[in-house]
N, C-alpha and C positions, 0 to 999 in steps of 0.2 A: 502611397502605401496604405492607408487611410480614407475611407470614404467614412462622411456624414453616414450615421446608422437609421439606420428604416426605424422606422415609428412604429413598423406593425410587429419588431422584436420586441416590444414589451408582452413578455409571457410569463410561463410560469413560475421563473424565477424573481420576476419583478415584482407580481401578484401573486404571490407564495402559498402555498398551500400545505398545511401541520399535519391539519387530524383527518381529513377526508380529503378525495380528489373534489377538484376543480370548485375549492372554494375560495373566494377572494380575500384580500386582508390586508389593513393596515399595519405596516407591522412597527410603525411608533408609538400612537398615543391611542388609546381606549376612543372610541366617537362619543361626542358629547353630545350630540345629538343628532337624531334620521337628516335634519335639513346640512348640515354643516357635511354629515358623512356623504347624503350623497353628490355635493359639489367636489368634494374629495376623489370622490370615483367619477364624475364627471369629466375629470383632470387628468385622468391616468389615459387619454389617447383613444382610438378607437379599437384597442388592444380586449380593452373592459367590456363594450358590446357582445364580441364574440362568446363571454363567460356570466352573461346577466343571467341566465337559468341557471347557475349553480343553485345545488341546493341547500347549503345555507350562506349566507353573507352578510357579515357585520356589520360589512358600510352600510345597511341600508336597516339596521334595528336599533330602534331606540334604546338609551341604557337601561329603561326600567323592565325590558323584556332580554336583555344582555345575558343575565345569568342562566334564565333556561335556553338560552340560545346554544349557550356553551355547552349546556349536561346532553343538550342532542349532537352537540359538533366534536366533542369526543368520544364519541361512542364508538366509532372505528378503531381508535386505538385501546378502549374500553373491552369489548366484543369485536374485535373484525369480523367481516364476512367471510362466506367461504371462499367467492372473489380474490379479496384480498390477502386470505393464507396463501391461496395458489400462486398469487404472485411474487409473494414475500419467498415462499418456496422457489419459483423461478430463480429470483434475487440471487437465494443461497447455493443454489447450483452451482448458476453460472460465478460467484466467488469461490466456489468449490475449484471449478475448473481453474481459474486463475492459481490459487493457493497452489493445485495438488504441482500444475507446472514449473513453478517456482519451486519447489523441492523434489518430483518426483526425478528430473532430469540428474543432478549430482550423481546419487547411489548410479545409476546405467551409464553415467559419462567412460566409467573407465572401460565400459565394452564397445561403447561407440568409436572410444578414439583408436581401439584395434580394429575395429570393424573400416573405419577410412583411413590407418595408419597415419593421426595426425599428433602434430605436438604439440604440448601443454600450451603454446602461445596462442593456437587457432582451437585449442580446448576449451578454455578457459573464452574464449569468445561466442560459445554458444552459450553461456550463461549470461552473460553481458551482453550482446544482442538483445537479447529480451530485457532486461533491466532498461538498458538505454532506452529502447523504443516503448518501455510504459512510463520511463519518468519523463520525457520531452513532451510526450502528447495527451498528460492527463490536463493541463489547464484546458488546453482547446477543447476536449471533451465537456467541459464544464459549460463554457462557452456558448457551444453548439447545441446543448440541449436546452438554455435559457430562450435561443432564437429560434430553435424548430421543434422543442419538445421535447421531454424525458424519453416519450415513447418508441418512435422513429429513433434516436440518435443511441439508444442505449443497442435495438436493433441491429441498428449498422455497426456496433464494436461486437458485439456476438458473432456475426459473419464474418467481421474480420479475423477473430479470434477462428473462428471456422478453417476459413481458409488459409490461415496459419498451420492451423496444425493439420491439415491435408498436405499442403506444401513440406514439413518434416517429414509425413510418413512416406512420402512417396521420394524421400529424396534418394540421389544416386552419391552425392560427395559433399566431404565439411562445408565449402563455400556455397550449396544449394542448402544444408541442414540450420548453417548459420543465418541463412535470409530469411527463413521459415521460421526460426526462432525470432526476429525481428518483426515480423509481421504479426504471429502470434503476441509478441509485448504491444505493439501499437494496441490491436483490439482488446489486449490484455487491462492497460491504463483507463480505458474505457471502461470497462464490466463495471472496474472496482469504484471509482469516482462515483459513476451514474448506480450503481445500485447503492451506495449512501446516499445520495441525493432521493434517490425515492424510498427510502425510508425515510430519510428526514419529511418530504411535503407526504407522507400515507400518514407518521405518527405524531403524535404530541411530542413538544421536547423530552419529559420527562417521561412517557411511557418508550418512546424510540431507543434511551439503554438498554433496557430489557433486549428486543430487537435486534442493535448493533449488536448485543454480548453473544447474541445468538449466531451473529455473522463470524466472529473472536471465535468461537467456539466452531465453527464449521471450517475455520480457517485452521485451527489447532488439527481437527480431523484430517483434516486435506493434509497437512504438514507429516500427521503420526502415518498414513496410506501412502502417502509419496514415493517415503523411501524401501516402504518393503514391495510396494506396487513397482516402484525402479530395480528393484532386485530381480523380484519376481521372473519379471518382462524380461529382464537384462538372461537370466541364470535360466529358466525354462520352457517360455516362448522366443520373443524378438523384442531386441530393443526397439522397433518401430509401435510397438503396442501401446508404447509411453505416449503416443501420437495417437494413434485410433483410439482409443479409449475415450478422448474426445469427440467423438465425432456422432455418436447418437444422442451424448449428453446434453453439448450444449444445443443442439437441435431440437431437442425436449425443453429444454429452455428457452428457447428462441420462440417458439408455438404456444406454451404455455403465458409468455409476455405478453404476444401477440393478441393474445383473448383475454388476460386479465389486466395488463394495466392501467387503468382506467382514471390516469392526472392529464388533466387540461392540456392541450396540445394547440398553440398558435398555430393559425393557420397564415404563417409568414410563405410570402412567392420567395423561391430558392435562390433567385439572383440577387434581389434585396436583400436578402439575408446574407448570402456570403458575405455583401458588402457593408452589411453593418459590422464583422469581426473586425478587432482590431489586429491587423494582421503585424503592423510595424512592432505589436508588442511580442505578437505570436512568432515570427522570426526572430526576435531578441532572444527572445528566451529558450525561444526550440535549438537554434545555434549557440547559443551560449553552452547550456545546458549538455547537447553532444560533445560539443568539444572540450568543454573543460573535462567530462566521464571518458573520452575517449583518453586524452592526455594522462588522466590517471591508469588508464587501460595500460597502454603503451610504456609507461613507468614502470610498469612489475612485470615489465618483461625485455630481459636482456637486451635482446638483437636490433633491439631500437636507438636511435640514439638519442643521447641527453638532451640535444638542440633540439631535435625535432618534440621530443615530450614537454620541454618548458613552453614551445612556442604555441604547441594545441594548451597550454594552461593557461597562458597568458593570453589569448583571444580569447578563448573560453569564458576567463572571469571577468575582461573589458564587456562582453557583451552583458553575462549577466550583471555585472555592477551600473551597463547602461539600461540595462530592465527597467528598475523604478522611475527613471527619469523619461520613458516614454511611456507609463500607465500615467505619470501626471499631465505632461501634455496632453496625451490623449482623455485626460479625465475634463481637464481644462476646457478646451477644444469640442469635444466628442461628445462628453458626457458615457463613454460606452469601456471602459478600460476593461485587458480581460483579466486582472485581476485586480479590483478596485485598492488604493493606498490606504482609506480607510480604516482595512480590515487589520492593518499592520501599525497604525497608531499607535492600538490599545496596547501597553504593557503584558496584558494577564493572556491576549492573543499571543503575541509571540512566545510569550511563555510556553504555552499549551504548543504551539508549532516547534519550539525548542526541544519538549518534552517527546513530542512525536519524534524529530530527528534522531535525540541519541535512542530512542527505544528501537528504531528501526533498522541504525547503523548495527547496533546490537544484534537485535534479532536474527539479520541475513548473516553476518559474517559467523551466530554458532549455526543457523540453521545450512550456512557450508561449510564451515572445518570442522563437524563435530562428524558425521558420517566419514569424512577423509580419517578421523584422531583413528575411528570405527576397523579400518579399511586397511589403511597403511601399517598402524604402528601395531593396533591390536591383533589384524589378522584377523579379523571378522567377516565372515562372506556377507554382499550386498544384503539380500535379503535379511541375515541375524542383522544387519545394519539398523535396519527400518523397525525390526521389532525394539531394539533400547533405545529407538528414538521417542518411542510408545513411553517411557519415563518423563519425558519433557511436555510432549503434547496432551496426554489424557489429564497431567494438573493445567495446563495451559487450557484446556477445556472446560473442567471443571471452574475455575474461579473466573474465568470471563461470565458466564452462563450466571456462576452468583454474587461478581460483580453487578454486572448487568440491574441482575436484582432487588441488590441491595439500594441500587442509583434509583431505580425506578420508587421501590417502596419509601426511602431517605429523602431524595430529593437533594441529595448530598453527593458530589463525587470527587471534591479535592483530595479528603483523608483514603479512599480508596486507591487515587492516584498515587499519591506517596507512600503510604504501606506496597505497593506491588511494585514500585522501582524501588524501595529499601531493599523488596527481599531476591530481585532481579539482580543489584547491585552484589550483595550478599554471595548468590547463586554465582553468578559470574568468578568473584574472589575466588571461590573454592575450587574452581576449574583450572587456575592455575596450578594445582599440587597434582593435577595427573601427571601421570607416570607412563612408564613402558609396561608397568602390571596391571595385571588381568584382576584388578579387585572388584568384583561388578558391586557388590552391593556397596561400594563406596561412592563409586562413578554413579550407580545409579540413584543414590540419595543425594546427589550433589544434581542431577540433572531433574528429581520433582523439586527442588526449590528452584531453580530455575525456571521451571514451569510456571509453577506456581505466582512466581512474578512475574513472569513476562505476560497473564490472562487479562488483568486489569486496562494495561495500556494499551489495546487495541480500540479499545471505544470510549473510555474517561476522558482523553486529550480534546478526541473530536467535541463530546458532549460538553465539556469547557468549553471550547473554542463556539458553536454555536451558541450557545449562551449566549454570549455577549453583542450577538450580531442580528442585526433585521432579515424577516425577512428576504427579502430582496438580496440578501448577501447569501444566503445559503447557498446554492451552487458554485457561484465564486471562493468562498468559505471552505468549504468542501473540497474543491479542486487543489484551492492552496494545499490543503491537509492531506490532498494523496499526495501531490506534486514533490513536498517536501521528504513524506515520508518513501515515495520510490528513487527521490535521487539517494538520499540518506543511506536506500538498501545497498542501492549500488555503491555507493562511496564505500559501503561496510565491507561488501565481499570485492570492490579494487581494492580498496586500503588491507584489509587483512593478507590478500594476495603479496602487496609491496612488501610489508612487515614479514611474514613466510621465505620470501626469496629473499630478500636481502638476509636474514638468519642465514638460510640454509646456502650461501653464498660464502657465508665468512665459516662455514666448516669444511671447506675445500682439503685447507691445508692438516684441519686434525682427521678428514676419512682417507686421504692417503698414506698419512702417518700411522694410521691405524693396516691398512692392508688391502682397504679396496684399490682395485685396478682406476688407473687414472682416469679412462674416458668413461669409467659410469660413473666416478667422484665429481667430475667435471660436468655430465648430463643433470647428475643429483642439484648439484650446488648451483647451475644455470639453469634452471627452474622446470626441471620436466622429471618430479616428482613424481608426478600421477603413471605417466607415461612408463618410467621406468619402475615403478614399485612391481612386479612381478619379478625384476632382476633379482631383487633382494633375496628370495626363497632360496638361489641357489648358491646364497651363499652358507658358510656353516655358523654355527650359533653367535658365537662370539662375535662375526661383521656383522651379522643379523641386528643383533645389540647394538651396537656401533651406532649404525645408519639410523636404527628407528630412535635411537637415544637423542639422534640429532635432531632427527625429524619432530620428538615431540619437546624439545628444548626450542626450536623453531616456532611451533605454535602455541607455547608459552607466553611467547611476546605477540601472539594475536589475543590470547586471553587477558594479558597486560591492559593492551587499548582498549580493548572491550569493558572492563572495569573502571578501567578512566573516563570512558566516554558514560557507561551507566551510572555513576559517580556526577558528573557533570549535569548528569540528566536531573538526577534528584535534588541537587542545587536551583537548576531551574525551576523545577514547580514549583518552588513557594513563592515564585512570582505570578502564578496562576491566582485570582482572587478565589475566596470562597462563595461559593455560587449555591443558593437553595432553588431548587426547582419546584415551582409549583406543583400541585397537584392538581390532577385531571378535573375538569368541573369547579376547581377555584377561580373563575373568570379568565384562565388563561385564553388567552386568543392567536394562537399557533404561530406558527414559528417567528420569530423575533423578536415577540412579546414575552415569550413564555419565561423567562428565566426573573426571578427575585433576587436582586443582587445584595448580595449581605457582605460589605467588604472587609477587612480584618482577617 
């Protein structure tokens, strides 16, 4: 399952690169000296020849010339070029497109599923499709670009992401709509992974917040466009435009990469390379990982049965609980695991990946019951949907952007981490006392605190988490931190899904008692909500009330979990150490160096 890995995979992630492309770096100990450095890079294979013209490289300067070495090797993150904005630009697009997909789809779901007459169980599977297929294949993404390059592998998930979303727009039925969303998440899992990673090897640790906050921030935009761009499309074009809309963008991003990204690229032969993946790991986890998300899929939804959902749970979490036990073999063995054990040692790591979880289970489950709260109970047309979604995302925009900054200029990002899950946690609480009332200015000061915390934790977790790691682990590192954070999304909107049905399961017996007709009480309570909420209009005020009473007493107990889990979250960061980042031009020497750890 397992081949010996090619020696000519030691690339850019092994020889890591912070503040400029294609510079090489120790990412343990400062060199003590040109003789000692260059046996060091002697050492590192015939990986190192290929990158001897970089233009700057530590292994080979003395330390008495170390410090101006450094005030020219951050100057990229200092000043970038115009090169490198375009890129970073490219970067933000293409998480643009990932983002806007991720939310623009919900608000247009409910004219899709009239549009193929399907229900809520093969509904709710176009949004899951794409979860699934970006949480299973972000490790290998990581992977893949350590042994063939940033450049090429980020490439290849932009076409996929491409020809995902051509595959939706041209489709003819749900089970052609649901493939196309799958495919789109494959290239999806990629974008997002590979454009942190090259932000991490274009910036310094500490100037890269900044940067990430800007990706937080383009991600909060994507988020607040989504849903009135799904109205929109939904209410006065076609809902296929939720599809074509991608299709010159990330192309423009695809071409713009193509000319500016300019990080070291191994020049590994493709069969050596596949064969140095650790695949025995990459099947563990890719398998694990669908089935346990599919088994939760299959849970919040009636017609399944109980056997068959414990059994996709129970293979599910055998494989992932055998995950770690074949990265150590394989570490053992190999030397090539594709996600090193290492990086899961460290306490203040897992933390920071603990911290990523519940932010993200968080996130996905309001970023989909709150356009449904919008929709169903309020009676809000799609598009007014998307504009009070605009309440959440323009603070979620704002405070990434001067999180971001405040990390850069501090060199601090613990305290920003815990003030913005305090005030997430906070935001969350207060979302349980909605109502069946139209109070917007209440709803809508309960949704900028939410915003408002949820801005920080797009980029502080990661920025912890690299801290503490070489080098060498950034991609790896990185992958963990998507991997964790896209099953976590999906867990959030399966799990919220579970909690919804099973609610609105046990008020079967009080909407017939009430007056509704048995087979819509019976459709309502067996989970085809979405499906049926147009029934609801025709009824008169009073079952009106009724049903949405139920409906938002239902998703009360999503905002429950969602408080527990952000609750949980803020417990875990203060296992996160406090971490001071250098400043640019203080001898930092990019990435795996760069962090000053100050524990307490």
């Amino acid at each position: 399952m397992h081949s010996r890995p090619y020696s000519g995979a030691l690339s850019s992630s092994y020889i890591d690169s912070d503040s400029k492309p294609e510079v090489l770096d120790d990412p343990i100990q400062p060199p003590a000296a040109s003789t000692s450095s260059r046996e060091q890079a002697n050492s590192l294979s015939s990986a190192l020849s290929t990158c001897k013209h970089s233009l700057h490289d530590d292994v080979s300067i003395p330390p008495s010339k170390l410090s101006s070495h450094n005030e020219v090797n951050n100057t990229i993150s200092a000043r970038p070029n115009l090169s490198t904005l375009l890129c970073f630009g490219a970067l933000t697009l293409s998480i643009f497109l990932v983002a806007l997909d991720t939310v623009l789809i919900p608000t247009a779901l409910p004219t899709i599923s009239l549009s193929f007459h399907i229900p809520d169980s093969l509904y709710a599977w176009t949004g899951s499709a794409y979860l699934l297929a970006n949480a299973a294949s972000v490790p290998l993404w990581g992977k893949l670009s350590d042994i063939f390059g940033r450049k090429p592998v980020i490439l290849v998930a932009n076409s996929i992401f491409l020809g995902g979303s051509i595959l939706c727009a041209v489709s003819t039925s749900a089970v052609m709509l649901v493939a196309g969303r799958a495919v789109q998440g494959l290239g999806g899992g990629g974008v997002v992974v590979l454009a942190q990673v090259c932000v991490s090897d274009l910036f310094s640790i500490r100037d890269r917040s900044f940067y990430l906050g800007i990706i937080g921030a383009v991600w909060a935009v994507a988020s607040a466009l989504g849903p009135v761009l799904g109205g929109i499309f939904a209410e006065k074009l076609h809902w296929r435009w939720c599809f074509y809309i991608n299709l010159p963008i990330v192309s423009l991003s695809t071409v713009l990469l193509f000319f500016t990204l300019h990080l070291h690229n191994p020049r590994t032969p493709f069969l050596p390379g596949l064969l140095s993946i650790d695949w025995l790991g990459t099947f563990t986890i890719l398998t694990g990982t669908l089935l346990f998300l599919i088994g939760l899929q299959l849970g919040s939804e009636s017609a399944y049965s109980a056997h068959l959902v414990i059994w996709f749970l129970i293979f599910g979490s055998t494989f992932l609980l055998l995950f770690p036990l074949t990265q150590h073999l394989t570490e053992k063995r190999y030397g090539s695991p594709l996600l090193p054990l290492r990086i899961f040692r460290d306490l203040s790591n897992l933390s920071a990946l603990g911290v990523c979880a519940c932010d993200a289970l968080v996130f996905n489950s309001v970023a989909y019951f709150l356009p449904l709260y919008f929709q169903l109970i309020l009676a809000v047309s799609p598009s007014m949907t998307g504009v009070y979604m605009l309440a959440i995302a323009i603070p979620l925009a704002v405070t990434s952007l001067l999180s971001g900054y405040i990390i850069e200029r501090t060199g601090r990002c613990i305290e920003i981490l815990q003030l913005g899950l305090g005030t997430m946690t906070l935001g969350i609480g207060l979302l349980v006392s909605l109502s069946t009332s139209r109070d917007l200015g209440k709803i809508i000061a309960f949704l900028v605190i939410v915003g408002i915390g949820f801005g920080p934790n797009f980029h502080a977790p990661l920025i912890a988490l690299q801290s503490r790691m070489s080098g060498a682990d950034t991609a790896a590192g990185t992958s963990a931190f998507g991997f964790v954070r896209m099953v976590s999304g999906a867990i959030g909107v399966v799990g919220g899904q579970v909690v919804f049905r099973a609610l609105m399961r046990g008020r079967l017996g009080e909407f017939m008692e009430m007056g509704v007709e048995r087979g819509f009480a019976e459709r309502l309570s067996g989970g085809e909500v979405i499906a049926e909420a147009g029934g609801v209009e025709r009824f008169e005020e009073g079952l009106k009330g009724v049903v949405r009473g139920g409906m938002v007493g239902s998703l009360r107990g999503v905002w429950v979990l969602c408080v527990v889990v952000a609750g949980v979250g803020l417990g875990v960061s203060f296992g996160v150490k406090r971490t001071r980042l250098r400043k640019s031009g203080e001898g930092e020497r990019k990435a795996g160096s760069a962090a000053e750890l100050v524990e307490g």
